[in-house]
Every structure is written in structure tokens, then in C-alpha cells.
C-alpha positions in Angstrom: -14.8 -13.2 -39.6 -11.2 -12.4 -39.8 -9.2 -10.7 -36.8 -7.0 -8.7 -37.6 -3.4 -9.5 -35.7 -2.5 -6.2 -34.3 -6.6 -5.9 -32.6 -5.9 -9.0 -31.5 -2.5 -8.4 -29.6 -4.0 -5.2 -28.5 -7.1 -6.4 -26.7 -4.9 -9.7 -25.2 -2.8 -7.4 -23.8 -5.2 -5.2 -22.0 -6.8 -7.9 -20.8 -3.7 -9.5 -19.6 -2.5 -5.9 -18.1 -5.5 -4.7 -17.0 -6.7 -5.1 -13.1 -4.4 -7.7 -12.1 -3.0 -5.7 -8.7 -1.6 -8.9 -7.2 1.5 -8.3 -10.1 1.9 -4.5 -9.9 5.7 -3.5 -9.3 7.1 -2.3 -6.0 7.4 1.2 -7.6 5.6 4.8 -7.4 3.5 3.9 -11.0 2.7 0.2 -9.0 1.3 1.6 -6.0 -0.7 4.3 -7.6 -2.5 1.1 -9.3 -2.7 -0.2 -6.0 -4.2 3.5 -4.6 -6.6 3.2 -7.5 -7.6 -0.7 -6.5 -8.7 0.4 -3.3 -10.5 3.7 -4.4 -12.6 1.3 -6.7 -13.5 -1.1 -3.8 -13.9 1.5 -0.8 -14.5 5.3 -2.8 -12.3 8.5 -3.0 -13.3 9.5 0.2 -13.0 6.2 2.3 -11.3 7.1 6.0 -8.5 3.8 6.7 -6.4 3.0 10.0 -4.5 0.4 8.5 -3.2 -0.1 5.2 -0.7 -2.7 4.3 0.6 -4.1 0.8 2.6 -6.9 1.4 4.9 -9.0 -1.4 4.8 -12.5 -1.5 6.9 -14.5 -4.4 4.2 -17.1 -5.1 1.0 -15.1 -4.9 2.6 -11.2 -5.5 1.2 -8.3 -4.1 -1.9 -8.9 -0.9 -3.4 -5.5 1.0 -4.8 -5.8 4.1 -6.8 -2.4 5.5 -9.1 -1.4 7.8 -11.5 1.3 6.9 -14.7 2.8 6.8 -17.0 5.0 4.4 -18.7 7.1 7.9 -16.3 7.7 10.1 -18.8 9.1 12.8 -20.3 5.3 12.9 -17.3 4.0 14.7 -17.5 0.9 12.4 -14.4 -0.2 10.1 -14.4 -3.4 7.9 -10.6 -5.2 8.3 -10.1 -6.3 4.6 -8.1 -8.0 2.7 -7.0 -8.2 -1.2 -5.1 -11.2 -2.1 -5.4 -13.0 -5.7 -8.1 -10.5 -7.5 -10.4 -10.6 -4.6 -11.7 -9.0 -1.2 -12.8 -10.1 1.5 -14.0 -8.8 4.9 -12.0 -10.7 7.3 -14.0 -8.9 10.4 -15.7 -5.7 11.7 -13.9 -3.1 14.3 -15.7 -1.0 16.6 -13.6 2.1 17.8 -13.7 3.5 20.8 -12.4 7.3 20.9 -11.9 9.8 23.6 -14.9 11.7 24.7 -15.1 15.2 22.8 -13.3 14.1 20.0 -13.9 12.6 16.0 -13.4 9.3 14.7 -12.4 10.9 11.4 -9.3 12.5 13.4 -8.1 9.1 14.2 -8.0 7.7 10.3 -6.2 9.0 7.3 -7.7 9.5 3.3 -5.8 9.0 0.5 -4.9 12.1 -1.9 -3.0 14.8 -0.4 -1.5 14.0 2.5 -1.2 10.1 2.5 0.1 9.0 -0.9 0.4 5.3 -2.0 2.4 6.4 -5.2 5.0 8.4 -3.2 5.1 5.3 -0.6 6.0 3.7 -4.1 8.8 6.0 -4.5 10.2 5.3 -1.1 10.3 1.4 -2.3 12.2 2.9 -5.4 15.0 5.0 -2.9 14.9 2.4 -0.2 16.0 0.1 -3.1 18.7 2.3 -4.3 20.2 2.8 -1.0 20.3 -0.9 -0.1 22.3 -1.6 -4.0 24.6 1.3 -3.2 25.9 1.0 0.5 24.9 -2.6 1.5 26.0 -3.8 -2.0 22.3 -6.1 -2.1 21.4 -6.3 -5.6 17.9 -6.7 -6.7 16.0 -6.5 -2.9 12.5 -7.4 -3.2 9.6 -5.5 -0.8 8.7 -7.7 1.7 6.3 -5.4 3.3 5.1 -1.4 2.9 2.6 0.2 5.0 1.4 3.4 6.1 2.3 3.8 10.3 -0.7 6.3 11.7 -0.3 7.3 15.1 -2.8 7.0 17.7 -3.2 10.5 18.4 -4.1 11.2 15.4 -1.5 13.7 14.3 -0.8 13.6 10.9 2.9 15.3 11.6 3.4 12.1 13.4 2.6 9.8 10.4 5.5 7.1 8.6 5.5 5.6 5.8 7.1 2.5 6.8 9.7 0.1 4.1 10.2 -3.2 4.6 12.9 -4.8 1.8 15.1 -7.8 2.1 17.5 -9.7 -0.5 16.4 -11.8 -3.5 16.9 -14.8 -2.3 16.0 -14.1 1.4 17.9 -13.2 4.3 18.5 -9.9 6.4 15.0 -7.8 6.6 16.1 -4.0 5.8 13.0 -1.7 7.8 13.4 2.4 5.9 11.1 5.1 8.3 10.3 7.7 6.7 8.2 10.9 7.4 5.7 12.0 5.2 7.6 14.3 3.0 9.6 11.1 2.3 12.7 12.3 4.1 14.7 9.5 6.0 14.0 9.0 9.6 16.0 5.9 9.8 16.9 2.5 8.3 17.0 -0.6 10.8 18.2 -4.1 10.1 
């Protein structure tokens, strides 16, 4: 049986492309890939406290998130993604204050909390560092989602952590959730 070329290339290339998050790009398509990864292993409508894509050059991208499927149990898995797999690393009990709902101390994502436009903020984090700290090509270092305690939404960051190719100066970008720039530390 005879393959033909094109069918061939096709299928190597899906394969190849196709659920490797660990070598997504630093960008809003990448991290919508990675929002999709996680909706896979935990469901659309998983509650998180944590969530945190880090870069590394040797193994590329690693999350590390705490979350839960029942809020109202108080119990959240801390797990981590790092070369194709998850694992649970430990369980978390919360403790909230009396009268209140777990679920009002977590964030979903969808609407409000949005991996692809935390993708975008790596994008115009990048762009700011070529054009007025003259730092070509910054790799991510880190990008995470910053919930506060309270558990007011208003209060949430997305949080940008880039630094130079080749190492060097961190560069930290806060942002608020409508991606406007709160500040940029270094």
C-alpha cells in the first residue's frame, strides 16, 4: 500500500503540532492552547486560586494551578503540567470566613479571567520592552493570574514576568483585568 506524500506530511504534522503545550508561544493564540489544556484536564467550569505558566528554555512551557471542580467542598488539587503530563503535587483544604462561599474566593476561566488576553499582555509587555528599553527578543519567564484574597474580582492582575534572551534584568508588567498598565517594575 502506497502513501501518498502530501497525507503523509499532513498527518506528521498534526501529530507533531497537536497537544504538545510544553512548546506553545508566549502569545494570545499560545495561551488560549494553554486555556484549552487545562479545560481538558480539569472541565469548563473548574474554580482555580492559582494559575501559573512558567517558560523554561530546556523543558518550555510548565503550569502549576490549584483548583477544584466543587468549590463548596473546600478541597483543591495543587497541580502541575510539565513535559505532556499532570500531576497532583498535593491537596489544599481552605478555610473561609464564616457566612461566606468558597467559590467567591476562586476565579473560572471564560469571561472574566482570560488566558488568551494574558497572552496578549505577553505580546504588549514584549513590545514595550523592544521599544523603550531597546531589549530585543525578551523571553517570558513567568505569567500568572494574581487573585486577591478578598475575593474581588476588580482587584484581580494579570501579572508579566519577561527578561532578555540571554538572561539578565527580570522586567515584572501589572496589569488590571482590562489589560490596562498598572505598572512595570525591574
Amino acid at each position: 500500500m502506497k502513501i501518498h506524500p502530501i497525507i503523509l506530511m499532513i498527518v506528521i504534522t498534526l501529530i507533531s503540532c497537536g497537544g504538545d503545550t510544553t512548546k506553545l508561544p508566549a502569545n494570545a493564540e499560545g495561551f488560549a492552547g494553554i486555556e484549552k489544556e487545562l479545560k481538558s484536564e480539569f472541565g469548563d467550569s473548574a474554580y482555580y486560586t492559582d494559575l501559573i505558566i512558567i517558560y523554561n528554555e530546556s523543558i518550555g512551557n510548565s503550569i502549576s494551578t490549584t483548583v477544584t471542580d466543587a468549590p463548596e467542598s473546600l478541597k483543591m488539587g495543587q497541580w502541575t503540567y510539565s513535559s505532556g503530563n499532570w500531576n497532583q503535587t498535593s491537596e489544599v483544604t481552605l478555610e473561609i470566613p464564616e457566612g461566606t462561599k468558597a467559590a467567591d474566593f476562586m476565579f473560572q476561566l471564560g469571561e472574566k479571567i482570560s488566558l488568551m488576553k494574558l497572552g496578549e499582555l505577553v505580546e504588549k509587555s514584549s513590545e514595550q520592552l523592544k521599544a523603550e528599553k531597546d531589549i530585543e527578543n525578551p523571553r517570558l519567564e513567568m505569567a500568572f493570574v494574581k487573585y486577591p484574597k478578598n475575593g474581588d474580582v476588580s482587584e484581580a492582575q494579570y501579572i508579566v514576568k519577561l527578561q532578555p534572551e540571554n538572561g539578565g534584568t527580570s522586567f515584572t508588567f501589572s496589569y488590571k483585568m482590562d489589560g490596562s498598565l498598572i505598572e512595570m517594575d525591574y
